[in-house]
C-alpha positions, 0 to 999 in steps of 0.5 A: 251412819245413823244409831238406827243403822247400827245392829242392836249389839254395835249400839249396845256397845256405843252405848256401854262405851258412853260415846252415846246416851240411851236418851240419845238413841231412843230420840233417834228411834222415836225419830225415825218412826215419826219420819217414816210411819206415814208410809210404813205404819209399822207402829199401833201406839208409841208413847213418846213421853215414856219412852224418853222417861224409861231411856233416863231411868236406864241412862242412870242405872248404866252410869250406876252399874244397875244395867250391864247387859249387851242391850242395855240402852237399845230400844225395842219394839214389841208385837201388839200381842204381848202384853205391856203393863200400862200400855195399850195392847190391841192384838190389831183388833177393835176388840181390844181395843181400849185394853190396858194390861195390868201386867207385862209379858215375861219375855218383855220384863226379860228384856227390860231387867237387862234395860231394853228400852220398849219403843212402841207396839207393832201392826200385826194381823189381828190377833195373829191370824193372817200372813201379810198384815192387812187383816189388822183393824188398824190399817195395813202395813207397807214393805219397806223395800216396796210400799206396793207389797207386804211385809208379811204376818203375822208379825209384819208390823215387828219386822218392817220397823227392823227392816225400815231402821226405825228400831234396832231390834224387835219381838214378834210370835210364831204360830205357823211361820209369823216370825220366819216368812215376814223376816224373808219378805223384810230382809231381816233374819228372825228366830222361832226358837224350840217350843218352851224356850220362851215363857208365852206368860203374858203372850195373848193366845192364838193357838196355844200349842204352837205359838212362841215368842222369838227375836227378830234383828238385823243380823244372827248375832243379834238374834242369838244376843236376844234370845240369850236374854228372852230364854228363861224357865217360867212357873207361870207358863206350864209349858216353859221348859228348864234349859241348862244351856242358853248360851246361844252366842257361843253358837256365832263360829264362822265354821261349818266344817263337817255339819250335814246339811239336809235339803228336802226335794219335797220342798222344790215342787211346784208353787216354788218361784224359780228366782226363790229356788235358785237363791236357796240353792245359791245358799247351799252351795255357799255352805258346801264351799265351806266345808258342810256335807250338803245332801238332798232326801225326802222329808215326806208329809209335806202336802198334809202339813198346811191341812193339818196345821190349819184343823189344829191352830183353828181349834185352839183359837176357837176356845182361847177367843171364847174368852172375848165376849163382852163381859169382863173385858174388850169390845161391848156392843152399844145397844143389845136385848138380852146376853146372847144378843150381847154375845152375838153383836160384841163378837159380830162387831169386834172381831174381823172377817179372817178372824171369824172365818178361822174360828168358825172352821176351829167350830166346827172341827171340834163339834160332834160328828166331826171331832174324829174326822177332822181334829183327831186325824190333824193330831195324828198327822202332827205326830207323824210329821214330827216322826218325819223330822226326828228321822231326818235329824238322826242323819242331818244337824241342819235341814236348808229350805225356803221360808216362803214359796214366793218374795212379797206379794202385792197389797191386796192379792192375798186376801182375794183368795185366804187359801191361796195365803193359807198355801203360802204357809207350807214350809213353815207351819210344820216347824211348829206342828214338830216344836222345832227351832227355825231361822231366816235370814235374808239370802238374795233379791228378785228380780224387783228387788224384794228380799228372799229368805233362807230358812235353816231347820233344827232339832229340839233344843238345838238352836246352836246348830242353825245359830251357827250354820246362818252365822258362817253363811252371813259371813260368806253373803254379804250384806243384802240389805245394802245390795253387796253384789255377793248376794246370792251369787254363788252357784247353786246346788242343783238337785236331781 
């Protein structure tokens, strides 16, 4: 087994135990990247030299006791969204790029003060707009397990490197499910923690009220391991908030016993693919067995998330991509008459189709006559879709569902129909409009052999709930990365 076969915690420990160096395991990951990106190209920039300069710096401070952390030595890679002092940060578009930041994200300089090794940025979809990552101006990225289909966005550049073991672990952002449906689509297991929990200091912004920062690992522990390092309290991000428990291993107990599991029917109607369905099932009849009290309800608004979802998050990109004009920073356009013609080109030029597209509709939502009608309305609904979930949490600790309608669809069908992917965000999206932690670990395969997801949803600040629920589950599985016949074998809970 090679060190990228390894989870993230079992090369910490290689690693912590000197039965392997950090130089040795960045040379394994750069490696793997370089064998493998030709078909994959979950990468938009490696820096070799650094990297092999960064594992020997943290070689010395492990031997010295500076860097005693589980992830000290491991190598990560970072969603091309978050900011990286000294190395080119593109959010996938040719607006950036040639950006360099001047200073690295907080989530990052987290991970590097416990001697993470930062292996390369990541193909996404440009600047997070998307959900299969062929709208990035870089090229599209492949699924691992099927190079004709995608991996899923907007982080499907994070999670094809997991997926693809050319990395042990990586952070990726999560507007409407970017983290969760990519994980599903990959066969990896990701976490989109409770809205503040992670500074989005240095997180370039798409919508400002939903995005958040979140690991994405080969397995739960790994997850939790992560997000114990990235949580922190930050003043510079006026949305951070201050926990006094982020202790989240202490969540990974193969016990159930007595948790309610609750099983929206809303999320078993049509669009759903029967092979996904029956794998979600087949996980909540696991969870049953083991002693949780699984029960079917109705969450209500379901059908006015995605309208919802998608009226705000246009919004709020619209005004934080105002910022992108030609002036201070990013794409000029070489030739111009005037500053609105300068404006008019940089962005025409910069910017891409699905990115435009999204802040024209954000335009118009908050322009005058329509403000009311269609932004206001969207908040509204927001409220009640946070109502909706705060009712089922006061009868449920966990809610068990889908991460995404369908498996990983091929390269190219989503993009001839945008509100056809739009559509795909249904059982995502309202986790963030509510502000909630979600978690999606692999629960199966179609019948083409691509991963199905399981998406486990908790209440605010309760990530321990579904750190624990997917743990014991995890353990019942099997392993479907390496197609262990117990993969969603199980009977499934039927719904009425």
């Amino acid at each position: 087994m090679g060190l990228m076969s390894l989870t993230a915690l079992e090369l910490g420990r290689k690693i912590k135990a000197r039965e392997v160096s950090a130089v040795e395991a960045a040379v394994a990951s750069l490696d793997a990247i370089q064998e493998k990106e030709k078909e994959i190209h979950s990468f938009l920039t490696v820096d070799k030299a650094a990297v092999l300069k960064r594992a020997e710096e943290v070689q010395r401070g492990i031997e010295d006791g500076t860097f005693k952390g589980m992830l000290a030595g491991v190598p990560v890679a970072v969603k091309d969204n978050l900011c990286t002092k000294g190395m080119r940060t593109t959010c996938a578009s040719r607006m950036l790029k040639d950006f360099i930041p001047t200073y690295t994200a907080e989530a990052v300089v987290n991970l590097e003060a416990q001697g993470a090794i930062v292996i390369g940025k990541t193909n996404m979809d440009e600047f997070a707009m998307g959900s299969t990552t062929e709208t990035s101006a870089y090229g599209v990225t492949r699924n691992p397990w099927n190079h004709a289909h995608v991996p899923g966005g907007s982080s499907g550049g994070s999670c094809a490197a997991v997926a693809a073991e050319e990395c042990s672990y990586a952070l990726g952002s999560d507007t409407g499910g970017s983290i969760r449906q990519p994980s599903a689509f990959c066969g990896v297991t990701g976490i989109k923690p409770t809205y503040g929990t992670v500074s989005r200091y240095g997180l370039i912004a798409y919508g400002s009220s939903l995005d958040q920062i979140g690991p994405i690992a080969k397995d739960v522990s790994d997850c939790a391991a992560i997000l114990e390092v990235i949580a922190s309290y930050d003043v510079k991000d006026s949305t951070s908030v201050h926990r006094e428990d982020k202790r989240f291993t202490e969540a990974l107990i193969d016990d159930v016993r007595g948790m309610r599991i609750g099983i929206p029917r809303d999320y078993f109607g049509g669009g759903l693919s029967s092979c996904v369905g029956e794998a979600v099932l087949a996980a909540a009849r696991k969870l049953e067995k083991k002693g949780a009290v699984v029960e079917e309800f109705d969450l209500s608004l379901v059908e006015y998330a995605v309208p919802a979802y998608y009226v705000i998050a246009c919004a709020e990109a619209g005004s934080n991509l105002a910022r992108f004009d030609g002036v201070r920073y990013g794409y000029r356009a070489g030739q111009y008459e005037g500053l609105h013609d300068m404006y008019q080109k940089s962005r025409s030029e910069g910017f891409g189709p699905e990115v435009k597209r999204r802040i024209m509709l954000g335009s118009f939502v908050l322009s005058s006559g329509y403000y009311d009608a269609y932004y206001l309305k969207a908040l509204r609904t927001k409220a009640l879709i946070k109502k909706a979930f705060d009712k089922a949490f006061s009868k449920y600790d966990v809610i068990l569902g889908p991460a995404a309608p369908t498996s990983a669809p091929r390269l190219g069908e989503s993009l001839r129909d945008p509100v056809r992917m739009y559509l795909g965000d249904i059982y995502t999206v309202s986790v963030n409009l509510a502000g909630l932690p979600g978690i999606v670990l692999p629960c199966g395969r179609d019948s083409n052999g691509l991963p199905i997801g399981l998406q486990l949803i908790g209440d605010c600040f309760k990530e321990k709930n579904i750190i624990r629920a997917a743990y014991a589950y995890e353990q019942t599985r099997g392993n479907c990365a390496k197609g262990d016949s117990g993969c969603g074998a199980a009977a499934p809970w039927r719904l009425e």
